[in-house]
N, C-alpha and C positions, 0 to 999 in steps of 0.2 A: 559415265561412259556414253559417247557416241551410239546412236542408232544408225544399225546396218541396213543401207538401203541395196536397191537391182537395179539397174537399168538395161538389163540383156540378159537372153537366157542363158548365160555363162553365169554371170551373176545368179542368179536364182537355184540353179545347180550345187552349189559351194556356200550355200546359205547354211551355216553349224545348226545339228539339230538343240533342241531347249535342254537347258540343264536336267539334272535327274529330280524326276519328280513332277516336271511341268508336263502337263497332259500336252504343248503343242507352243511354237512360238509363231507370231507373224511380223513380216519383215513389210514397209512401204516401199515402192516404187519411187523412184527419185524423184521426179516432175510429178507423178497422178498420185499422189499417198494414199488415196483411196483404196486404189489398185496392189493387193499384197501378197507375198505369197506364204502359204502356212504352213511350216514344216513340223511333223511330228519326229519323236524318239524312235530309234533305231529297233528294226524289229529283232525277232528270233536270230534269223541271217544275215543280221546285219546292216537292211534293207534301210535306207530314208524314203519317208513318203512327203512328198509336196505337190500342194495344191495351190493353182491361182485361186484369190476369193478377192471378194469387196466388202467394203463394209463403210456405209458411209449411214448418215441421218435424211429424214425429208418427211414432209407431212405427208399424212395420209388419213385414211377411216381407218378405227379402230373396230373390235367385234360388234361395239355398239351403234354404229353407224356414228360415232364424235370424230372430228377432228384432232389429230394428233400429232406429236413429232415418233417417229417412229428409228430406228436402225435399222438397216436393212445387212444382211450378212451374207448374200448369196455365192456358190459355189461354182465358179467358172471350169473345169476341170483340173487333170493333173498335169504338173511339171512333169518333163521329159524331152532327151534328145528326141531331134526327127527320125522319123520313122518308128517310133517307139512305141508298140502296141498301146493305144487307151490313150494318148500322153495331146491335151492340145497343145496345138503351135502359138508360139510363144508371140511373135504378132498381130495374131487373131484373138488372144485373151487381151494384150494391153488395145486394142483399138475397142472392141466392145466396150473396157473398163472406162475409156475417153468416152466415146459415143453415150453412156450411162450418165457421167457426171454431165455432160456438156447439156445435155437434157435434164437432170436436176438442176444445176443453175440456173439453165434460163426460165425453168418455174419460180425459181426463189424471188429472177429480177421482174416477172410476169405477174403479178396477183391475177387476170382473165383467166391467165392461160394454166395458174394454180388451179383457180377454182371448177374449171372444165377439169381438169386432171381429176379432181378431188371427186367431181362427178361418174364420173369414169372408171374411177374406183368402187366406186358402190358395186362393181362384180367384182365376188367372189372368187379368190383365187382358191387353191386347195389348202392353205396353209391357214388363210382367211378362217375358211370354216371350221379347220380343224382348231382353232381356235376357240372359236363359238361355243366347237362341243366338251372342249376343255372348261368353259365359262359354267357348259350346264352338268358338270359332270360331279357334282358336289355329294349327290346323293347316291353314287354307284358303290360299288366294295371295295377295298383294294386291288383285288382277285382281278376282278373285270377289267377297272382303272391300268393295272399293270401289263393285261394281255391286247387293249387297246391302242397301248403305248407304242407295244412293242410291234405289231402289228404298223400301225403307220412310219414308226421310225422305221422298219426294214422295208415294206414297199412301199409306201406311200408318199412319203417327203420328198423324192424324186423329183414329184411332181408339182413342189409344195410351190412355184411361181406359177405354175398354169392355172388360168380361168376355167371355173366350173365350166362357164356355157360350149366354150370351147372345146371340151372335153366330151364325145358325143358318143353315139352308141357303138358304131366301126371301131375307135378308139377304144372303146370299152373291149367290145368283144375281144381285140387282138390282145388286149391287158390279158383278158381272164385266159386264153390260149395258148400266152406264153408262161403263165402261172401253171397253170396246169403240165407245161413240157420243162419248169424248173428256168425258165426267164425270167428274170426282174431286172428294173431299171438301177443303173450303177447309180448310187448312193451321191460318189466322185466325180461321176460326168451323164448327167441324164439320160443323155442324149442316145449312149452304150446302155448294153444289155450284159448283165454278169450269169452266166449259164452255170446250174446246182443243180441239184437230184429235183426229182417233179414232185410237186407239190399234195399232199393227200387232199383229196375233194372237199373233206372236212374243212381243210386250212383255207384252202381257195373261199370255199363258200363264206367264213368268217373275214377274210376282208374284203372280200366283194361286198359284206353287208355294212361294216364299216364305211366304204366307198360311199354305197347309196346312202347312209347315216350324213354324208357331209353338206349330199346335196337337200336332202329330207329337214337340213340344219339350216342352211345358208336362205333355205326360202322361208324360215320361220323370219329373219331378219330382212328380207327380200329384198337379198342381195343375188339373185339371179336375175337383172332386168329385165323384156321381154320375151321368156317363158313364160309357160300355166306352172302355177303351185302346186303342180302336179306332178311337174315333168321330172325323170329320174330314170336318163339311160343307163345305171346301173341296174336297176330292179327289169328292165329290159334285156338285158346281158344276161343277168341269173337267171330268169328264164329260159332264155333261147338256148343259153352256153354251156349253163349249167346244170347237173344232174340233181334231180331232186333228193335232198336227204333219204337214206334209209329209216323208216322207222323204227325202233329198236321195240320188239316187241316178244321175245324169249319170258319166259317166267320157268318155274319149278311146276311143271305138272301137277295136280293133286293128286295124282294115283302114285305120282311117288314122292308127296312130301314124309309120309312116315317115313318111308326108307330112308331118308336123306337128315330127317332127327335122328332117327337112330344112330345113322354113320356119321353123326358128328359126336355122339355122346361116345364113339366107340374109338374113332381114328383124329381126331383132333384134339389140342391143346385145348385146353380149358376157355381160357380166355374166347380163340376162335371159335369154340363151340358156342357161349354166351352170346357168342355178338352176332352169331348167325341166327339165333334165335331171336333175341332183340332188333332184329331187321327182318323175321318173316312177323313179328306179332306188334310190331306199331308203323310198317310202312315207312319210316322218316328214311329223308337224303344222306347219303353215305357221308357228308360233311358231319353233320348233325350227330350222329352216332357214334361215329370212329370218333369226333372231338369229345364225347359227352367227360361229364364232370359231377363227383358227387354232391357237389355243392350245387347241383340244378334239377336233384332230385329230392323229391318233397314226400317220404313218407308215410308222414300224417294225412297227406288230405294226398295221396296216391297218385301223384304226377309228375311230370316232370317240369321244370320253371325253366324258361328259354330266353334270352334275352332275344328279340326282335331283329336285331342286328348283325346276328351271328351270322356266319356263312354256313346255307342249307334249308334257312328258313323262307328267303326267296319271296321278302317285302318289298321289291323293288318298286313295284307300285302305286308306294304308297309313301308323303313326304311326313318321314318318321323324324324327332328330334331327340337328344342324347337322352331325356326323359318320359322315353314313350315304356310304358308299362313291359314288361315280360309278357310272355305267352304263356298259357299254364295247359300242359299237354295230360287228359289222364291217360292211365296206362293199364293193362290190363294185372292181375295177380302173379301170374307164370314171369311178367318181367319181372316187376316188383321183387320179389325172391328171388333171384337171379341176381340183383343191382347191389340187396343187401344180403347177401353171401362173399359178394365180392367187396363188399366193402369191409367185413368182419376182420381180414386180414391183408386188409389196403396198409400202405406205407403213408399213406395221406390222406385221411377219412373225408377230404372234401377236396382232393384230387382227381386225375384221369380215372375212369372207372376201367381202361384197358391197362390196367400198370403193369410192366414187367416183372417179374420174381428175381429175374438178374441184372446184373451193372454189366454191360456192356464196357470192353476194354476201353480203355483211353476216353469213357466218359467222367464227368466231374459230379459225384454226387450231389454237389451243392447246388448244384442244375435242379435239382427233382427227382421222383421218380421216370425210370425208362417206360418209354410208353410202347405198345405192341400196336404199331399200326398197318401190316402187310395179313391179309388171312389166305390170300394166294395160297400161299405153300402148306398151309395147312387145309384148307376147302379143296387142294389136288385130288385128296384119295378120298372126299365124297366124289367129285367127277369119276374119276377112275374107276373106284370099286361100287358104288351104288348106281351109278349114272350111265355107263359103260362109257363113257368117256366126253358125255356132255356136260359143256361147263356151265357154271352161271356165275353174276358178279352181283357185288352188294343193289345196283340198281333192279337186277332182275328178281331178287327179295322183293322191294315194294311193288313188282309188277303182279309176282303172286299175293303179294298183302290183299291187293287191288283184287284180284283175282277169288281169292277166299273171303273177300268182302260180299263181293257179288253174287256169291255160289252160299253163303249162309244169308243173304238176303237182309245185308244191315242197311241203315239208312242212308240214302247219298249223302247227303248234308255232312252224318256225324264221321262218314267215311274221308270226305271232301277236307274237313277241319281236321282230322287229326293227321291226313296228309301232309298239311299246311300246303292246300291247294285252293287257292280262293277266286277263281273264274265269272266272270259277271253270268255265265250260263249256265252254274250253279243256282247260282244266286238267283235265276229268271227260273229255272224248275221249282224251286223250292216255294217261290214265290215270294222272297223276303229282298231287301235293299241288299244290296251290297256288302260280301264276306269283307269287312275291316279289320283291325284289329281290336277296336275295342269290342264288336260284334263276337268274336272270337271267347273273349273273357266275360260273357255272359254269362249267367247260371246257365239259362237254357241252354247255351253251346256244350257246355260241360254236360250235361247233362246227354245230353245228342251224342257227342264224342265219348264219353264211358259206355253209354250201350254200344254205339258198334267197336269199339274194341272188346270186351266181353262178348261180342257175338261174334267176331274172329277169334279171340280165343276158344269158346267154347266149340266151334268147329273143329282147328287143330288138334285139341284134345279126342274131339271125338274120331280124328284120324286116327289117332295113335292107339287110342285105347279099342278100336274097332264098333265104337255106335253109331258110325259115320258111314258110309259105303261114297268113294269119289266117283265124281262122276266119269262114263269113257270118255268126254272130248270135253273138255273144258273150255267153258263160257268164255264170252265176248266183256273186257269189264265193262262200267255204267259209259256208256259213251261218254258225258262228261268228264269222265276222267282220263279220257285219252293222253291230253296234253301232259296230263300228272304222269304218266307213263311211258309217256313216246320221247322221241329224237330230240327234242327239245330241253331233254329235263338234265342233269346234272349229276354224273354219279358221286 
């Protein structure tokens, strides 16, 4: 079968969308084949969308600064009659697509004027670096990997021909302004702005750091030519533009953590009850806990065994391979009893330790056990009825761990490890080289890590049972542990 070409924007109008199932087809231009237009599958209403694009080959630098043949696929805008909201003009897409090849040829027939090119290239574009970061990105989690991704594909890739250098701090500031009033750059034509709901501070500030990650990237390769190694009008923008994170700094009062055992022992499901308590008596990240698993609990030698790698444990730090040791966490008695009660009538003795009692409609038994992972709706009516209507979430648990740590006067060190908080200012109080992991799996860590959990537990206890008196204003925790508790940390 004949390949359908355009040569006018009638032609490209009337271009059939791709059979069912092709995510998009592209058609050549008659004379420039480079020059194509790309029609996707009809939408909901009906709708075809097409876009001019190019796609042609040409040397260039790759992330490693080599010389390479590369493809280029860039995004001219969209097809559309004149006047057509968004839509470029159909002779101003095929002249740029000319002007484009007629300048890749005549490098092809130039080797000088390649290798000036090739020169010239050594800056960074945005696609460039994001590249880079994709080369170093081997050792992140999927977690992060996936929110990265997404994150540049919806604003960022816009910009993915423009040169870092170029890209300067006015340019910045307008970015993060119109992020902030729900602007971003059309995906389909740069150049246009697609207006959405405003963006939460949070969001802004997570790709604004992304932003500066490209340039903080591109000059490890220095590939920003005549800049300082320094320079990063995005960390300028964040500043100026933007608001400083909240620190998140709530915890559970001590004067009313009985209350708040008690009214779990009394208005919550079981399970929610367990895991509210195993989140004020070992501190670990809501990942950690809500995933655990009885097959990571060791109750001969009273800990818990962690793989490294799990999300929660927060080794980013450190360049771990598939055969780096577990983490061996001890744990105080009160969990310990807890962990194996629940496991006496598990459906899976080395399963989820939160496992459901019921099957869930239209699930597949052969799945597993249903797992219970929302405590929301159950921790409601401690807020409500013990709290008078303040709430707290599994992070603000380890904020009082931290809290009860410092108020029974356990050691930083053995507080810091069973965190799995491992800060070089630790490590400089303490006086010791640097929290690693095999530093971690020492006797002496273990040994450090069982007394202050036993010295948190035995506070708790002494709430509940009344040998304790809280204090009226509850401590400041160990500075050090700020970061383990603040804005930064992961519920």
């Amino acid at each position: 079968m004949s390949t359908l070409t355009f040569n006018s924007l009638t032609d490209a109008l009337f271009l059939p969308a791709p059979a069912k199932g092709r995510p998009y087809r592209e058609y050549p231009h008659l004379s420039t084949p480079e020059f194509k237009v790309r029609v996707y599958p009809p939408d909901a209403k009906g709708d075809i969308k097409r876009q001019y694009v190019m796609r042609y080959t040409s040397k260039t630098l790759d992330a490693a600064g080599e010389v390479t043949n590369k493809e280029f696929r860039p995004t001219l805008g969209l097809v559309g009659k004149p006047r057509t909201k968004g839509a470029l003009d159909y002779d101003e897409a095929h002249a740029a697509a000319v002007a484009t090849m007629r300048e890749v040829r005549a490098l092809r027939a130039n080797p000088s004027a390649l290798e000036e090119s090739l020169t010239q290239s050594k800056r960074a574009t945005v696609q460039d670096a994001w590249e880079m970061i994709e080369l170093r990105s081997g050792k992140k989690r999927s977690a992060t990997l996936k929110k990265e991704v997404t994150m540049y594909e919806r604003y960022l890739k816009p910009l993915a021909d423009r040169y870092l250098d170029e890209l300067d701090k006015p340019f910045w500031d307008r970015f993060a302004k119109d992020l902030q009033l729900g602007r971003r750059l059309d995906p389909s034509s740069p150049l246009q702005k697609v207006q959405g709901k405003p963006l939460r501070e949070a969001t802004v500030q997570g790709i604004m750091t992304l932003a500066a990650t490209l340039y903080s990237t591109a000059h490890l390769s220095e590939r920003i030519p005549g800049k300082s190694p320094t320079w990063n009008p995005v960390r300028l923008t964040k500043k100026d533009i933007l608001k400083k994170p909240q620190g998140r700094t709530h915890h559970i009062e001590l004067k009313h953590l009985a209350r708040v055992w008690r009214a779990a022992d009394t208005l919550c499901a079981s399970w929610a009850r367990d895991q509210l308590y195993v989140f004020l008596l070992t501190g670990l990240r809501r990942a950690l806990v809500a995933e655990l698993q009885f097959s990571e609990v060791n109750f001969k030698k009273r800990c818990l065994v962690i793989s490294p790698h799990k999300a929660g444990t927060k080794r980013r730090a450190e360049k771990l391979d598939e055969k780096s040791p577990n983490i061996e966490l001890p744990v105080c008695e009160t969990v310990l009893r807890i962990l194996k009660a629940r496991q006496e009538f598990a459906p899976d003795k080395n399963g989820p330790v939160w496992y459901s009692v019921t099957t869930p409609a239209g699930s597949d038994p052969a799945n597993g056990p249903s797992v219970n992972r929302d405590t929301r709706s159950n921790w409601v009516h401690i807020h409500e009825r013990a709290l008078e209507g303040t709430r707290f979430t599994p992070h603000d648990c380890r904020r009082t761990f931290a809290t009860v740590a410092t108020v029974a006067k356990a050691e930083l060190l053995g507080v810091s490890l069973l965190m799995l908080h491992s800060p070089v200012t630790v490590a400089q109080v303490m006086g010791i080289p640097d929290i690693t992991l095999e530093y971690i799996n020492t006797a002496k860590a273990r040994v450090q890590m069982r007394e202050a959990s036993q010295a948190v537990e035995a506070y708790v206890l002494g709430l509940l049972n009344g040998s304790v008196a809280p204090p009226d204003d509850d401590p400041d925790v160990f500075p050090e542990l700020n970061e383990a508790v603040g804005a930064d940390s992961v519920d």
